[in-house]
C-alpha positions as CSV (number, residue, x, y, z in Angstrom):
1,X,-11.8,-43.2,39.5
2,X,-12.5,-40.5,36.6
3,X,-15.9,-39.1,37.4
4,X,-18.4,-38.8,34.2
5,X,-17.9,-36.0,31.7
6,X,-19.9,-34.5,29.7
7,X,-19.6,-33.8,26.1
8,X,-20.1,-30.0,24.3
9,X,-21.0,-28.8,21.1
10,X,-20.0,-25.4,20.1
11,X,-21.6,-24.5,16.5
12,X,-20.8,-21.1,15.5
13,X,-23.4,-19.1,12.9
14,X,-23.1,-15.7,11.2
15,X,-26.1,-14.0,10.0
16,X,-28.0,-10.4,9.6
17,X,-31.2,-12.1,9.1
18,X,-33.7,-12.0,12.6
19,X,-34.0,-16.0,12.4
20,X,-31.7,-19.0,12.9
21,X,-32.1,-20.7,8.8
22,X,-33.5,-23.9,8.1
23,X,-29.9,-25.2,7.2
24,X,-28.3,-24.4,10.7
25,X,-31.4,-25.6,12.3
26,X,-31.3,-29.2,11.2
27,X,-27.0,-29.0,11.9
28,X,-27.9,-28.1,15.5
29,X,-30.6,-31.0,15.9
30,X,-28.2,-33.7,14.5
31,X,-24.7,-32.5,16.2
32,X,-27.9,-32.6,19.7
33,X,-27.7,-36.1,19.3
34,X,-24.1,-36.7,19.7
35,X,-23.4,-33.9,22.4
36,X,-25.1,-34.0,25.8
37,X,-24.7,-29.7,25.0
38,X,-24.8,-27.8,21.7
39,X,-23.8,-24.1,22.0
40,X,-25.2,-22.3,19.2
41,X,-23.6,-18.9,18.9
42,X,-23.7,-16.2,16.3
43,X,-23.0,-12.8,15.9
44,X,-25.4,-10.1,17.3
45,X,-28.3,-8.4,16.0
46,X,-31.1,-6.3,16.6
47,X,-33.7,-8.5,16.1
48,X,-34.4,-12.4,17.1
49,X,-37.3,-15.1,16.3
50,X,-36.4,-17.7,18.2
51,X,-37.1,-21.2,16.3
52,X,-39.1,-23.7,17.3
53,X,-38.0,-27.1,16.9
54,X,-34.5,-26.7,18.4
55,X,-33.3,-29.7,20.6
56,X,-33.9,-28.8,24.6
57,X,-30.0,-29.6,24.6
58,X,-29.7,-26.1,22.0
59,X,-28.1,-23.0,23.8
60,X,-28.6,-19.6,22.4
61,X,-25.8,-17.3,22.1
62,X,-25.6,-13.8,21.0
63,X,-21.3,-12.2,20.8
64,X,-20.1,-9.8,18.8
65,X,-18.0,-10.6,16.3
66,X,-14.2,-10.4,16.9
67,X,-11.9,-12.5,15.5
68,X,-13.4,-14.9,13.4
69,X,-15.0,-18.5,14.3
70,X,-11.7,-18.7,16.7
71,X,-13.3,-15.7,18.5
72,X,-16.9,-17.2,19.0
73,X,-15.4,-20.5,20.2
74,X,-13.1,-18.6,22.8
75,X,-16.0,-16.7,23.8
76,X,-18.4,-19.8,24.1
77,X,-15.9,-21.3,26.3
78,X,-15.6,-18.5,28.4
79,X,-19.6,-19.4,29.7
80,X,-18.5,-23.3,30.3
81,X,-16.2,-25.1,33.2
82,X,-14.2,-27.0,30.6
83,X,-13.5,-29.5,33.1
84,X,-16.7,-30.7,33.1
85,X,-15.6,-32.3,29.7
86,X,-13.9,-35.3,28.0
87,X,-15.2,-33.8,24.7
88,X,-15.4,-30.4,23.0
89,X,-16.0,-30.0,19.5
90,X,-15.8,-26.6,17.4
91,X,-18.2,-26.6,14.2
92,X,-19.1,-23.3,12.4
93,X,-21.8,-23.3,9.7
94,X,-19.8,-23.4,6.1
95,X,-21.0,-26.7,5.9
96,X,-25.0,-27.5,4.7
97,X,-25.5,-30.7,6.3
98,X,-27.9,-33.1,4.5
99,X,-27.9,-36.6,6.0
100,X,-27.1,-37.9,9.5
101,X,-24.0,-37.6,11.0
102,X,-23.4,-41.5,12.2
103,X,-20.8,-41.8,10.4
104,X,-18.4,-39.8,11.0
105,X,-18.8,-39.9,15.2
106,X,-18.9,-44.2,14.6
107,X,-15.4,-43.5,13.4
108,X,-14.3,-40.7,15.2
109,X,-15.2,-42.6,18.2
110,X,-13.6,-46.2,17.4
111,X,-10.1,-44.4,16.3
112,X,-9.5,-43.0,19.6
113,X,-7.6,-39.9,18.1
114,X,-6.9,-37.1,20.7
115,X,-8.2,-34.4,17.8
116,X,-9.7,-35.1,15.0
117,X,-11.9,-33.3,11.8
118,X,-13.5,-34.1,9.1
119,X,-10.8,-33.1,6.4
120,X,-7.2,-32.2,6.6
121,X,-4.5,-30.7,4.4
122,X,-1.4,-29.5,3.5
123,X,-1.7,-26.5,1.4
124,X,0.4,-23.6,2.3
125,X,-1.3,-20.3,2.2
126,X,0.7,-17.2,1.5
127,X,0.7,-15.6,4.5
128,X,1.3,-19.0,6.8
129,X,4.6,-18.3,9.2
130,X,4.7,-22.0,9.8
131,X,7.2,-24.7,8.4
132,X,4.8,-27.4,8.8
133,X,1.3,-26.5,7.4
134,X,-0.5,-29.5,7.6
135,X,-3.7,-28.7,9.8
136,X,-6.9,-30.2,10.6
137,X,-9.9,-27.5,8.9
138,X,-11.3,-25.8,11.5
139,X,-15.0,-25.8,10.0
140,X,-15.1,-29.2,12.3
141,X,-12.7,-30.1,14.4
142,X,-13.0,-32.8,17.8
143,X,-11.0,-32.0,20.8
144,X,-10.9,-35.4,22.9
145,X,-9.9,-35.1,26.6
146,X,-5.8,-35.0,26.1
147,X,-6.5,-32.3,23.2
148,X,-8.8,-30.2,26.2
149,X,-6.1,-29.8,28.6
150,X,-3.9,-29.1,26.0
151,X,-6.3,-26.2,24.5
152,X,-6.8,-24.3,27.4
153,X,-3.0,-24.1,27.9
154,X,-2.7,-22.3,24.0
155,X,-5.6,-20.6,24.6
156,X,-3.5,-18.7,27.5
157,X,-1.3,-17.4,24.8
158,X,-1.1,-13.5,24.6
159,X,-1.5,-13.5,21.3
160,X,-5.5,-14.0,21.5
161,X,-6.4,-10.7,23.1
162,X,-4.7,-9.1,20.4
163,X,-6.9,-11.3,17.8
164,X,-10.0,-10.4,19.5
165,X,-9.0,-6.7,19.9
166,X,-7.3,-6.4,15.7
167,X,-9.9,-4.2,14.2
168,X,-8.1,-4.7,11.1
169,X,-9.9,-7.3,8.8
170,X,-7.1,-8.5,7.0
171,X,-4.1,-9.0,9.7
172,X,-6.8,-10.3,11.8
173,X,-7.7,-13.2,9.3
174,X,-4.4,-13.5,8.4
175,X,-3.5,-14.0,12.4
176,X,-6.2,-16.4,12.7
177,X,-5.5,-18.6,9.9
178,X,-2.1,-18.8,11.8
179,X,-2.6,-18.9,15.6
180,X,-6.0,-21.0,14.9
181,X,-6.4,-23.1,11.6
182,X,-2.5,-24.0,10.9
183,X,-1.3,-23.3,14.7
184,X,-3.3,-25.4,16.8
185,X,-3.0,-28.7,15.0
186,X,0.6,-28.0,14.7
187,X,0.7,-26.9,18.3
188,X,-0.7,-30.5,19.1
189,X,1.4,-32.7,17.4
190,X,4.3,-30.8,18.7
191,X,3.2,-32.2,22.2
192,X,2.8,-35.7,21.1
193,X,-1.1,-35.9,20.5
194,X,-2.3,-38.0,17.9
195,X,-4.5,-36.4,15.1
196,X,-6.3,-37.4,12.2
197,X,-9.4,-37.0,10.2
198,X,-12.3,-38.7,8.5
199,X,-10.8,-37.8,4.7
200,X,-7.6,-38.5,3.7
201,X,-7.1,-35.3,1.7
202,X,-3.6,-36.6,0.3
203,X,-5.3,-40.0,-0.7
204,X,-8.4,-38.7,-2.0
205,X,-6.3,-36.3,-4.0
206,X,-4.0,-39.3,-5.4
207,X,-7.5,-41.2,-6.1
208,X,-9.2,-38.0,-8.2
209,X,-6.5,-36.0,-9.0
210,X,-3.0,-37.6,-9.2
211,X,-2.4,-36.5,-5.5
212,X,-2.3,-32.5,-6.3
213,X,-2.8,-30.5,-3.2
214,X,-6.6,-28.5,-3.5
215,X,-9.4,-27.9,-1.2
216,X,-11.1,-31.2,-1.9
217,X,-14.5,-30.0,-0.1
218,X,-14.5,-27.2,-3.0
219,X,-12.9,-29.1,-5.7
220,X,-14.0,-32.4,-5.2
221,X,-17.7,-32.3,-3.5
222,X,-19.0,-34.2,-5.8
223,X,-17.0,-37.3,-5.2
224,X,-17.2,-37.0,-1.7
225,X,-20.6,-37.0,-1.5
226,X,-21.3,-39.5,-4.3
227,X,-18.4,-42.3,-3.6
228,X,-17.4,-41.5,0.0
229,X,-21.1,-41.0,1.8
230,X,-19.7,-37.6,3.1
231,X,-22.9,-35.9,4.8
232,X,-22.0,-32.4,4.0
233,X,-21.2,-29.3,1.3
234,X,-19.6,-26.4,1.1
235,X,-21.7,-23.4,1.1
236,X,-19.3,-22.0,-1.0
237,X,-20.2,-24.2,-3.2
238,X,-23.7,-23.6,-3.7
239,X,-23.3,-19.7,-3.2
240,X,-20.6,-19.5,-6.3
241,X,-23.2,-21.7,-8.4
242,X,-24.8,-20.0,-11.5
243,X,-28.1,-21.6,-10.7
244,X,-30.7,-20.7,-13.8
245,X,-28.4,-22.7,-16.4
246,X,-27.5,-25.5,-14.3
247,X,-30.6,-27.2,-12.5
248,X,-30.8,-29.3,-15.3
249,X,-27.2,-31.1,-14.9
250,X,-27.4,-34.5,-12.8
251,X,-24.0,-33.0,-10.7
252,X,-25.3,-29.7,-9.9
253,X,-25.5,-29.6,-5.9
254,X,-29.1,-29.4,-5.9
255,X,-29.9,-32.8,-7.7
256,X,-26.9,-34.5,-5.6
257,X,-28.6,-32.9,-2.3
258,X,-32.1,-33.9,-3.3
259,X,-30.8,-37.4,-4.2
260,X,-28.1,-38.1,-1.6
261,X,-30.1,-36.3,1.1
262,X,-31.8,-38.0,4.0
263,X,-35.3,-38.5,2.9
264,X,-36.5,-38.7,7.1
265,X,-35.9,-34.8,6.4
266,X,-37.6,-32.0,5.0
267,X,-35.0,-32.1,2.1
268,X,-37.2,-30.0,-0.2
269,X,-38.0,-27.0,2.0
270,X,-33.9,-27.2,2.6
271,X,-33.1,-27.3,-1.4
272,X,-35.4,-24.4,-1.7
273,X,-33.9,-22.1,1.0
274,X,-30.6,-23.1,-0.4
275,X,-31.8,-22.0,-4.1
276,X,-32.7,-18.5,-2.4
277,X,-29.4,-18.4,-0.9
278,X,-27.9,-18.6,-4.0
279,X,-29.8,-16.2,-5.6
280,X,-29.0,-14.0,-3.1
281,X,-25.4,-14.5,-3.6
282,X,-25.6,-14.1,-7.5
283,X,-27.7,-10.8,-6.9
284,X,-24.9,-9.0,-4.1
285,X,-21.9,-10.3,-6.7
286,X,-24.2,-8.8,-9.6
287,X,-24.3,-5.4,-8.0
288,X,-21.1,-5.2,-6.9
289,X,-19.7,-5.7,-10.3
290,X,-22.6,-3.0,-11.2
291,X,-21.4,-0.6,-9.2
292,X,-17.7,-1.6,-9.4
293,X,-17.8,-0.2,-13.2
């Protein structure tokens, strides 16, 4: 008889700032209530304000950064006994989270898949080596107990020393996007697990678009949010946002946020450290061009 395991959270977070923000604050609270441990790991620093209203559940985890989100999740695994598991999931912090996440684990958990995300696709990036792109996106991705065992054998592969040790930027994103966010789900269903994901990204496509292959978390948050009751946006979307001439528009992320988010929440002191975020982005691609000329 199978003893109980336990199920682990890794949520990986990049920052220079001396505090955990708002926005990855409330993501670790909520992914706390699914998880009997959360792992939150980011990137080093000098300085560190610990917050505090993180779940007792919330670990605190300090790596440098080598190779990517693949490389803080290898690293997070290093500290854990993975087969103390049945259920590992991987979630880095693109995402701003704004209502609960019952949802998606109510289905996640009723389809019994072996590995499972929130949204998959098919496009084909330039540098892919593979045949078959079709991958689950690796900003949130569910390894159930078959997918485990199966992870720590590609994990084993060679090839991720020589991610975490590419000092090159480029080849070592381009080695990622292959080893990690094409390679793994292909890995998987080339040993007979069963995948899938909460969006469709071929039928929402044919539903919005006439079934043309896009990043529908950048391209279509909008209907996600408003006709699906998808919990989460890009923070792409919001950094790339010319906020001062669109508050005003009834689709602009903040009023879809403010009304779509979970009212229980602090949504207002999370709109405005999003609005700062932006601005922060507008000012760096401001003085970039600036000093580009």
């Amino acid at each position: 008889m199978e003893t109980s395991k336990k199920k682990l959270c890794v949520l990986i977070h990049f920052s220079n700032g001396s505090f955990i923000p708002y926005y990855v604050q409330i993501f670790a609270n909520e992914l706390a209530l699914f998880f009997d441990e959360v792992i939150l790991i980011g990137n080093k620093r000098e300085v560190f304000v610990m917050p505090e209203n993180l779940n007792s559940k919330i670990t605190i985890l300090f790596e440098k950064n080598e190779g990517y989100d693949f490389g803080m999740f290898y690293k997070a695994l290093q500290t854990v006994n993975l087969s103390e598991y049945n259920q590992i999931a991987c979630v880095n912090d693109s995402n701003i989270l704004f209502n609960k996440l019952d949802t998606i684990f109510n289905w996640g958990n009723a389809t019994n898949f072996d590995f499972w995300g929130l949204i998959d696709s098919y496009q084909k990036p330039k540098i892919s080596i593979h045949t078959e792109n079709y991958h689950i996106q690796s900003h949130f991705m569910v390894f159930n107990q078959k997918a485990i065992l199966n992870l720590i054998n590609y994990l084993k592969n060679p090839i991720v020393k020589s991610i975490l040790n590419e000092r090159d930027l480029k080849k070592c994103r381009n080695a990622v996007i292959n080893f990690w966010e094409i390679g793994l789900t292909q890995y998987f269903i080339k040993n007979d697990l069963s995948v899938g994901s909460f969006i469709d990204s071929v039928a929402f496509s044919k539903t919005y678009l006439g079934g043309k292959k896009t990043n529908i978390s950048i391209k279509l948050y909008r209907e996600l949010i408003k006709d699906n009751g998808y919990p989460l946006i890009k923070k792409k979307v919001i950094t790339r946002s010319f906020l001062p001439f669109s508050l005003g528009l009834s689709n602009h992320w903040k009023n879809i946020i403010k009304k779509y988010g979970n009212q229980q929440w602090n949504i207002e002191k999370l709109l405005n450290e999003l609005v700062n975020i932006n601005i922060q982005a507008l000012k760096s691609k401001f003085f970039v061009k600036k000093v580009g000329k």
